[in-house]
N, C-alpha and C positions, 0 to 999 in steps of 0.2 A: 424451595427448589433452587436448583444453583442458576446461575446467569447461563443465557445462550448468547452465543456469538456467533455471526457469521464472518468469514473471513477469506477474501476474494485475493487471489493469485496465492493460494495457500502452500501449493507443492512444489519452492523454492524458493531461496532468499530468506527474504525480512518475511515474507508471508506463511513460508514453514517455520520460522522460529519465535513467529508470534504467535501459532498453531501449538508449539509445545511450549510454552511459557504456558499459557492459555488452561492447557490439559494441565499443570501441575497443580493449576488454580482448582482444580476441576469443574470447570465452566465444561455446557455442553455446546459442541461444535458442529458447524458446519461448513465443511471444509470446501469451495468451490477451486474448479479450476478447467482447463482446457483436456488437459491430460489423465484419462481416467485410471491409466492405471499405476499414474501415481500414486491418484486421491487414494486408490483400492492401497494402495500399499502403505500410503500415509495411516489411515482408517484402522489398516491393523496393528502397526506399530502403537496406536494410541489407547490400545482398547483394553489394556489392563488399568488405564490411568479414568477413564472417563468415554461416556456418551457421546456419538459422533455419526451426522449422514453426511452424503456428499452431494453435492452439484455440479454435474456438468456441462459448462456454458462457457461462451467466448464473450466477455464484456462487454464488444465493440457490435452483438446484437440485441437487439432491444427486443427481438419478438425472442430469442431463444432465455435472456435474462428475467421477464416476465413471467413467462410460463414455467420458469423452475422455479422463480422464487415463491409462485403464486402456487402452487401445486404443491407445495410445504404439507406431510400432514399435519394437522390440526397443533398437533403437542410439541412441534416445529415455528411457530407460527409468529411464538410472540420474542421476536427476536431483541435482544439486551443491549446490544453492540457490534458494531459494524465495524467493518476495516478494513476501509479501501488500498489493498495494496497490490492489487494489479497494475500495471505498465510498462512503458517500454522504454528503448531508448535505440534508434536505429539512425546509423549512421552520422558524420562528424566530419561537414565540409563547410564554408562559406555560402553565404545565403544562396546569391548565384548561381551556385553549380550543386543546388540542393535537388533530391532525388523525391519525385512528387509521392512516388509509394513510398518513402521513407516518411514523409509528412503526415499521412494520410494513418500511416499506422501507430505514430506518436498521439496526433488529434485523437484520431477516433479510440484508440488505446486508456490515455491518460484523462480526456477530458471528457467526451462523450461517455465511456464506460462508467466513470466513473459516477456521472448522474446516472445512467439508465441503473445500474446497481443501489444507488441512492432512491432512485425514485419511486423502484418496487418493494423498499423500507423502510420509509419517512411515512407514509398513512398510518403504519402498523404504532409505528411508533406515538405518532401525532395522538393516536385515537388511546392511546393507553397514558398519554402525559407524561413518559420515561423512554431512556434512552441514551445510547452517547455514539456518534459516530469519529471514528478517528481516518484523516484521512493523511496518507501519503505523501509528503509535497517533494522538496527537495533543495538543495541550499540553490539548486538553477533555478529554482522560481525566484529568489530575493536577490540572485547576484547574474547579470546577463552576461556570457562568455562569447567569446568569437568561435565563430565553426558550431556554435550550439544553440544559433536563433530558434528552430522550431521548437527542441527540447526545452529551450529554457523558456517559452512562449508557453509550452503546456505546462509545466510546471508551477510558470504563477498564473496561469489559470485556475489549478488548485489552489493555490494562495488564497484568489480573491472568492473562489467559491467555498471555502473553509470560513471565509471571514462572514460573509452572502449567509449560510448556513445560517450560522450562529445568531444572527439579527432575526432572522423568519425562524426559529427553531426554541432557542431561549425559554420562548415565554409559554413551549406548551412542555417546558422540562428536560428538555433534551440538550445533552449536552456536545462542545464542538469541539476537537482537538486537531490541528494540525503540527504534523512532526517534518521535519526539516532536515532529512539526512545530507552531510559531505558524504566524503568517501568512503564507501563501504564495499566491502570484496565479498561480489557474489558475480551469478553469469552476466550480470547488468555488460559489463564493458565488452564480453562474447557477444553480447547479441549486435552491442551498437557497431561494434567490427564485423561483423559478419561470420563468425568463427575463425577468424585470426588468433590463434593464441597466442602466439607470442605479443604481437602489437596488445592485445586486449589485458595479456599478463606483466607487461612494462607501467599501466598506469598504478601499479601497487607496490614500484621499484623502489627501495631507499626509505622508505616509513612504514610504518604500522599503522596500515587501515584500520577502520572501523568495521567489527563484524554484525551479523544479521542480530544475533542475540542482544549486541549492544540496543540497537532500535529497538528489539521486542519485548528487552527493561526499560525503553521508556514508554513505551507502549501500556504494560501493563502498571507504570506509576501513574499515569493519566489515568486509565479506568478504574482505578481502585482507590482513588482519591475522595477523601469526606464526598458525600450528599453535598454541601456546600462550597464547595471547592472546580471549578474549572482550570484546567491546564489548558488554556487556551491555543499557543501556542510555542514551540520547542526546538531550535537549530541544534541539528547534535553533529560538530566536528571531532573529526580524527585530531590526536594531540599534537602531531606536524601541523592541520592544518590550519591555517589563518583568514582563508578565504574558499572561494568557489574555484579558483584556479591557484591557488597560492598555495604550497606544500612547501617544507622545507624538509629535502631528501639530503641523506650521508651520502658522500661521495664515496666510491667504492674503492 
């Protein structure tokens, strides 16, 4: 029987093109997300390719994350692979004059979700000795910028809990992948603007970002990697880029 996966923030980004990478594999899916008639619309695009239910739930609740995942039916249940790739990124000021709802929804977004999501899959896992969860990090967990304390706080939050994972996890067969995107062009830089387009459409001026597909082939080289083999962990830059704030743009 093929792999199941679930795959959190699935209906945009890195998390719908790890969704269809996923489906060409024909792993069967389960697609979470906030927005249900995405998931409905996702669900049917995929359903010449492969098996697929949906979940919908907000990360950032523990009783509504529980009770979806837990309510799985049965032949639902024994999930392959995870991938946490729900989060946010809201707002882009100096610590100081940082917006306490902007905090709140990075934290409870990026780091809390992303265990309560973990924690209603790591039993299932535990108790069957296989598994692999891949989570989401970003090059702002391993490199701190200014104007990007909280972000980059959540970020290697996941760092250390990818790394945390893997020690308590290892030995009952389950394997840890953290992936380390730079710059990649999705709504990410709309939402951290607030829907400014233009401002949010300048940070992709002068180079060739990195797109969602790119992450969701390294995504699928991690999980498809020998039984013996761990891809532990993965920084994937854009070819301009050099660093976490370091690009080198064509003058126009």
């Amino acid at each position: 029987m093929s792999r199941i996966a679930l795959i959190t923030g699935a209906t945009s980004g890195i998390g719908r093109a790890t969704v269809e990478a996923f489906a060409d594999l024909e792993f069967r899916l389960i697609l979470c997300g906030r927005r249900q008639d995405r998931l409905d619309e996702l669900q049917e695009q995929l359903s010449q390719k492969t098996t697929t239910t949906t979940l919908n739930f907000d990360v950032r609740n523990w009783v509504e994350v529980y009770e979806s995942i837990n309510t799985l039916p049965e032949e639902w249940q024994s999930i392959d692979i995870l991938v946490n790739c729900a989060g946010n990124a809201h707002g882009m000021s100096a610590i100081q004059d940082g917006d306490v709802a902007d905090w709140d929804q990075m934290i409870d977004g990026n780091v809390q979700g992303l265990l309560y999501v973990s924690k209603a899959v790591m039993p299932g896992m535990v108790e069957r000795k296989k598994g692999h969860i891949v989570n989401i990090s970003s090059i702002a967990g391993k490199e701190i910028y200014a104007n990007g304390a909280v972000y980059c706080a959540s970020k290697a939050a996941v760092e250390a809990l990818s790394a945390g994972m893997r020690l308590d996890l290892t030995q009952h067969g389950i394997k840890v992948t953290n992936v380390a995107p730079g710059a990649v062009e999705t709504e990410f830089s709309l939402v951290r603007f607030k829907g400014d387009q233009e401002r949010a459409a300048k940070i992709y001026n002068g180079f060739t970002p990195l797109t969602p597909d790119d992450i969701a082939d390294a995504i699928v080289y991690a999980v498809t990697a020998p039984a013996h083999v761990t891809i532990a962990d993965m920084t994937i830059l854009a070819g301009a880029q050099a660093g976490a704030m370091t690009i080198h743009r064509k003058q126009s």
